[in-house]
NUDODO-920935 format. One record per residue: residue number from 1; x negated, y negated, z negated of N, C-alpha, C in turn. Coordinates in steps of 0.05 Angstrom, whole numbers, padded with zeros to 5 digits. Layout:
N
- NUM/X/Y/Z/X/Y/Z/X/Y/Z .
...
//
This chain:
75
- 1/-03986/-02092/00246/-03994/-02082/00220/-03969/-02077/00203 .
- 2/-03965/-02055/00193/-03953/-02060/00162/-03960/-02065/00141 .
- 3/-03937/-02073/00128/-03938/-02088/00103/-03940/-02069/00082 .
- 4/-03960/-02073/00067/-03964/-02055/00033/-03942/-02053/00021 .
- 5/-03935/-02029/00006/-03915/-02032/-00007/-03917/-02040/-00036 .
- 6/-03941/-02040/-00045/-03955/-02053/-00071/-03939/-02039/-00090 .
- 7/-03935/-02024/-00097/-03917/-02009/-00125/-03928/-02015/-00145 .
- 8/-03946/-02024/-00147/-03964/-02032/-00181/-03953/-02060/-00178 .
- 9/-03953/-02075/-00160/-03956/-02104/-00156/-03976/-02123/-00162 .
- 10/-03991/-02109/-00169/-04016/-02131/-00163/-04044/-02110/-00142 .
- 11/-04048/-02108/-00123/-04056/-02095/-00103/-04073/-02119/-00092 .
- 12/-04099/-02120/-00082/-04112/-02140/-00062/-04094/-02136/-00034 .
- 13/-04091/-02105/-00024/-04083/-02105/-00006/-04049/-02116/00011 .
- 14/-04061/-02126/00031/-04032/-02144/00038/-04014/-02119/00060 .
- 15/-04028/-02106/00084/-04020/-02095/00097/-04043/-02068/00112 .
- 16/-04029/-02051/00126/-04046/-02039/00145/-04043/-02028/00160 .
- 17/-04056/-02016/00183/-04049/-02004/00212/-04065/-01978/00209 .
- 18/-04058/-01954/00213/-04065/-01930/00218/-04064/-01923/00246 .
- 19/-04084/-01902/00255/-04087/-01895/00281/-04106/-01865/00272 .
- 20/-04110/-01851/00292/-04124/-01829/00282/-04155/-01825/00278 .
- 21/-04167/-01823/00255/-04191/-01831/00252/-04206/-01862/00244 .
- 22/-04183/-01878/00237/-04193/-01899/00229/-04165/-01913/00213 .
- 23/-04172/-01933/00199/-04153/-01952/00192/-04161/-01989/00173 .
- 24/-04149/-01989/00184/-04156/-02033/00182/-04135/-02033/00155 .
- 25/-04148/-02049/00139/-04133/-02058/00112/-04143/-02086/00113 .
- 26/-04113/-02106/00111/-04118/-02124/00108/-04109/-02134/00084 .
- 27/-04126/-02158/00071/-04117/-02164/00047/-04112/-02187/00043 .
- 28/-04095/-02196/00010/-04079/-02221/00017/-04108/-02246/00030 .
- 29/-04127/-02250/00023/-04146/-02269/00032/-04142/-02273/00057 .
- 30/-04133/-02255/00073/-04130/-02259/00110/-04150/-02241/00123 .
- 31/-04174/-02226/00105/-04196/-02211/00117/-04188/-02181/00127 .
- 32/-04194/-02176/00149/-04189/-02147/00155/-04205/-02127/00152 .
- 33/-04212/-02112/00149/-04227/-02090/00146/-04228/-02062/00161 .
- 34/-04240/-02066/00173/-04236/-02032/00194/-04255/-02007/00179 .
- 35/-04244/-01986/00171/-04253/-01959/00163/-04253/-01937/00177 .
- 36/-04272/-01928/00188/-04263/-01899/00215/-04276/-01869/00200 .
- 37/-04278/-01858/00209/-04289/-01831/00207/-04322/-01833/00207 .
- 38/-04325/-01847/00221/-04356/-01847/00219/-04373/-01865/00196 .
- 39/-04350/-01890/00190/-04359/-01905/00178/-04367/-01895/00144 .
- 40/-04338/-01887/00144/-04331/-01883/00114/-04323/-01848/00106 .
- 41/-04322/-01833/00132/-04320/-01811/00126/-04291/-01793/00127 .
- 42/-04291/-01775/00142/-04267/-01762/00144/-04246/-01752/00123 .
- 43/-04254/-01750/00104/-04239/-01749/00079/-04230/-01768/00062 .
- 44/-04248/-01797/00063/-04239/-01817/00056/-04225/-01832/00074 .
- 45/-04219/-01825/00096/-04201/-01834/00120/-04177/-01826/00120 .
- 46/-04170/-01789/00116/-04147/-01776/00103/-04134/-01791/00080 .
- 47/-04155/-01800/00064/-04143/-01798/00035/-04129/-01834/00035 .
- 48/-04134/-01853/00053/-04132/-01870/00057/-04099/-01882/00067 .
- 49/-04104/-01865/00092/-04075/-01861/00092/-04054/-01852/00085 .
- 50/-04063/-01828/00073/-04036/-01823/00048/-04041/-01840/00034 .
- 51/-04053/-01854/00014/-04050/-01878/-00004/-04029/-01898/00015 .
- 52/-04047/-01907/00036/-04025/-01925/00052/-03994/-01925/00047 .
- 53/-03990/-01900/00057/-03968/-01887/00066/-03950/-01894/00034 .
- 54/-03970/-01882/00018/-03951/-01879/-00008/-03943/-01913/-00020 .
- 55/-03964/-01923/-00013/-03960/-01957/-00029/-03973/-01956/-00047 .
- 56/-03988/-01949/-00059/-03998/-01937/-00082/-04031/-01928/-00085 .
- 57/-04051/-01950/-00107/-04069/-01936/-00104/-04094/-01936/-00083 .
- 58/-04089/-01955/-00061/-04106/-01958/-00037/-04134/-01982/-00052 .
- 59/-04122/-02004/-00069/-04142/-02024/-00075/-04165/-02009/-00088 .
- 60/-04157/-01992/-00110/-04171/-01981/-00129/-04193/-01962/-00111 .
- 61/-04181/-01949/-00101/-04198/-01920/-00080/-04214/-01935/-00068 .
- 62/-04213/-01957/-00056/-04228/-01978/-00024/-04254/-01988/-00054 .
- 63/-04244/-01993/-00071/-04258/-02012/-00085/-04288/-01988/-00109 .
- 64/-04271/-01961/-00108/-04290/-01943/-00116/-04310/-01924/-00106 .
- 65/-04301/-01916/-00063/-04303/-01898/-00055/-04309/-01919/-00037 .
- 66/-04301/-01928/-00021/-04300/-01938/00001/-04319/-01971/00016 .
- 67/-04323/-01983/-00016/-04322/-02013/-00005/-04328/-02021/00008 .
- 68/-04358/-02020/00015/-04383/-02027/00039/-04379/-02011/00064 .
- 69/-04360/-01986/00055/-04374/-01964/00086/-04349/-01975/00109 .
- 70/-04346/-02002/00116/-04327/-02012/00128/-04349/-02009/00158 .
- 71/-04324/-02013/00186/-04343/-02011/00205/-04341/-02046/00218 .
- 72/-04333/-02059/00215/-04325/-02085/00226/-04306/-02105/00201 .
- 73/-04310/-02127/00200/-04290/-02147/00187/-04290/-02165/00200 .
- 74/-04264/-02176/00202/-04250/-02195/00218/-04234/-02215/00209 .
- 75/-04220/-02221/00222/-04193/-02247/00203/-04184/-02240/00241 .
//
């Protein structure tokens, strides 16, 4: 996994792994979260990873768009 780059600095999110069509956000609690295309939707899957990517912006989006449509949680 990578590590968040947190640019606001206060972010839930700790790290995350991108792959095509899905991506796992893990947060500081230790919980993982898997998001795919089917789960949460192809556009909110796009838009996810550019947040990733940027550092920027991923807690807020997961927490308005996203929260429930996870496909698996783990530790």
């Amino acid at each position: 996994m990578e590590r968040y780059r947190n640019l606001s600095g206060n972010s839930g999110v700790f790290a995350y792994e991108l792959s095509p069509g899905r991506i796992i956000v893990q947060f500081h609690d230790g919980w993982k979260y898997e998001y795919t295309n089917r789960s949460a939707g192809i556009e909110a899957i796009v838009t996810m990873h550019r947040l990733a990517r940027a550092g920027s912006g991923m807690s807020g989006f997961i927490s308005a768009h996203v929260m429930e449509r996870y496909s698996r949680k783990f530790r």
